[in-house]
N, C-alpha and C positions, 0 to 999 in steps of 0.2 A: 748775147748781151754782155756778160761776164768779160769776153776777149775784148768789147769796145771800149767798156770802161776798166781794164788793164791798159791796154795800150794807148789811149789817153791821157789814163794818170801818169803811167810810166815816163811818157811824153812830156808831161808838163815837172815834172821830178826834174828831168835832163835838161829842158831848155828853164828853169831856175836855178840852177847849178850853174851851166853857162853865166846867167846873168851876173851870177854869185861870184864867179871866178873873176870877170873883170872887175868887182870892186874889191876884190882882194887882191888882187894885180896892180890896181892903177899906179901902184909908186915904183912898181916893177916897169910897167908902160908907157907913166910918163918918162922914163931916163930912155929904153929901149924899143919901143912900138907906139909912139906916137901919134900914131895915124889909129889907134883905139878909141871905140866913141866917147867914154870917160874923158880921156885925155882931152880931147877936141872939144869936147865940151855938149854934144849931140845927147849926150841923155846925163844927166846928174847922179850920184854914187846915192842919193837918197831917192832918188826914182827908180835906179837897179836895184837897191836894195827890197823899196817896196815890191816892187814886181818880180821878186825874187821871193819874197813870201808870199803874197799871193798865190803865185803859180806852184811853189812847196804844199800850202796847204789846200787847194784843187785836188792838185795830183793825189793827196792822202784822200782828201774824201772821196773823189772816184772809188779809187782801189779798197779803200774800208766798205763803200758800198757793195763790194762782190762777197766779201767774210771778213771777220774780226780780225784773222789769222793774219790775209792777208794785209790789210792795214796795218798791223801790229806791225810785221814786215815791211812795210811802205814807210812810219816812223823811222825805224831803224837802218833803213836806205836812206832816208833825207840826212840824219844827224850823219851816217858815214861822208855823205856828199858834203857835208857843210866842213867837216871835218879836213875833209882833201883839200878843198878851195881855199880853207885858211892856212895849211901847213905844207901845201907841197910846194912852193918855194922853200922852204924853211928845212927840209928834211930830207935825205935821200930814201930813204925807202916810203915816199911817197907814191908811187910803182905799186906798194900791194895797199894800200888804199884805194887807189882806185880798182884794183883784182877786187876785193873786197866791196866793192860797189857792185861790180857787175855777177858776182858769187848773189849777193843778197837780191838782186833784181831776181836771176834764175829763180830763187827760192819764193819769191812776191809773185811771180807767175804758177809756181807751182802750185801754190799754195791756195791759188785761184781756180785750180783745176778739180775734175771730180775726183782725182786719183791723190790728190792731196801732194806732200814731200816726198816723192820716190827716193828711192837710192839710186835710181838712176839720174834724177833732179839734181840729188847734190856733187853726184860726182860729174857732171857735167857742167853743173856751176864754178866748183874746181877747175877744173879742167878750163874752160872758159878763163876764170881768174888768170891762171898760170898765160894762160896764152897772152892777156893784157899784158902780165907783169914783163914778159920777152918783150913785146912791142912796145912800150914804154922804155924800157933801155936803150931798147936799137933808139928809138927816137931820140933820144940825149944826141946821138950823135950828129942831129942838124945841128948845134949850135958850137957843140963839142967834135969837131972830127976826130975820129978816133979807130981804128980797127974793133969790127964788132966780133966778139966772141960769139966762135961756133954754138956755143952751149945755149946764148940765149934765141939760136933758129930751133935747137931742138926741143925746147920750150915749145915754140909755137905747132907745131907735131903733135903734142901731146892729146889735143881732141879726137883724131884721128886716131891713135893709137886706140884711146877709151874706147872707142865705136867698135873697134874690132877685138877690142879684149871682153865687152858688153856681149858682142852680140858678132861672130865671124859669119861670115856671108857672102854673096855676093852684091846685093841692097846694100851693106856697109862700103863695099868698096868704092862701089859705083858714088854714092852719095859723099865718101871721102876722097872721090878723085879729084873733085874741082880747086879742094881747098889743098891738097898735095901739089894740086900744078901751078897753083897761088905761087905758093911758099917758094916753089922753085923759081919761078917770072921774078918776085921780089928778094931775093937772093942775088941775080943778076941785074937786076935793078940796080942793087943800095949800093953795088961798088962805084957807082956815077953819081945819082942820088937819092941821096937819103931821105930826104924828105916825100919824095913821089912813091919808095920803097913801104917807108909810113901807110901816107894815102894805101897803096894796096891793101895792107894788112891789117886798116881800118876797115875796110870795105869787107879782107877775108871773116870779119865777124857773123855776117850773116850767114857765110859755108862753116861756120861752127853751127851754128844754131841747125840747119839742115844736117850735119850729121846727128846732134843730140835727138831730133825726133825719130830717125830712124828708120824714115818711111821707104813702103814695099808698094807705093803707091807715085806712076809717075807724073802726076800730077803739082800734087805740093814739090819735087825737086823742080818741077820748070818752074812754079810759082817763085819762091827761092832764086832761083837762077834769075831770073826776070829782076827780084829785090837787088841784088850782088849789080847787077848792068846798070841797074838805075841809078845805084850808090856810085856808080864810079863817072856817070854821064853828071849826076849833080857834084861832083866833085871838083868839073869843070868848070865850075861857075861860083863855088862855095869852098874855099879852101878847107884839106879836110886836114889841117896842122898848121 
């Protein structure tokens, strides 16, 4: 019951944040993406914005319903999100605001769990973070062509490394190979483009989270694998940048 209403709330957090972000955009939208529902006129900035609290505060009571902890944590996820949506046009290190989003998600999962904050929780919440903050750089370069710095691919490495400095194995490797052979595919990718390069390394999210549990079990790696396919079949249809 706990993982249903985590992953609900979590749900409703992320798709309010969305809502959040087109009315913090619209003036951004209306000059340059015009074809946004705002802009167009298809939902009003006082109807996003309601159903943008709404679904903020769902999401918290979900997740307050599993422990205090977690909810405490769920707060402190919404006001980071609220935070991004209003100042990352405005900022450039808007990059670890959103790390920072998905660091604090890790820890509202954890927190949910019977094992509580592991240390292996937050350093894969890190780890996670870091990985966003690479892929949000490379991303600038859809609007900005620019040669992308090696450093920020080595960034996205970094979960992979943690799996095997955690825990060396053969289970780490296996379960860090998918997101190794990612990295490589969207590497070759982004020199054509960048944006599809993106899309991948949106989707490589999910082969993070499959190394953070670490399983010696091959079942949850297919389940995982199966999520990773899915994410890239609905991508075809939902742009994922």
């Amino acid at each position: 019951m706990a993982l249903v209403l985590l992953c609900l709330g979590s749900t409703l957090l992320y798709v309010g944040g969305m809502f959040l972000n087109d009315v913090c955009d619209s003036k951004f939208d209306a000059e340059f993406r015009r074809e946004r529902p705002i802009v167009t006129g298809t939902i009003s900035r006082r109807a996003a914005i309601s159903a943008s609290a709404t679904l903020f505060i769902a999401g918290i009571v979900l997740i307050n319903a599993i422990n205090n902890r977690s909810g405490l944590l769920a707060i402190g996820l919404t006001l980071l999100i609220v935070t991004y949506d209003w100042s990352h046009k405005r900022i450039r290190t808007a990059p670890l605001l959103m790390a920072g989003c998905r660091f604090l998600l890790y820890l509202t999962a954890a927190a949910a769990g019977l094992s509580g904050i592991t240390p292996r929780a937050v350093i894969f919440g890190a780890a996670l973070g870091i990985y966003v903050v690479g892929l949000s750089y490379i991303a600038r370069g859809e609007s900005r062509p620019a040669p992308t710095s090696r450093g920020l691919w080595l960034l996205l490495f970094l979960p992979a490394v943690a799996g095997f400095a955690l825990h060396p194995s053969f289970f780490t490797a296996l379960v860090s190979l998918p997101l190794i052979l990612l990295l490589g595919w969207a590497m070759i990718v982004c020199r054509e483009n960048v944006g599809r390069a993106v899309a991948l390394l949106l989707a490589g999210i999910v082969l993070v989270d499959l190394i953070a549990i670490s399983t010696t079990v091959l079942l949850p790696i297919a389940g995982f694998l199966t999520l990773f396919s899915a994410t890239l079949l609905f991508q075809r249809y939902i742009p994922a940048t």
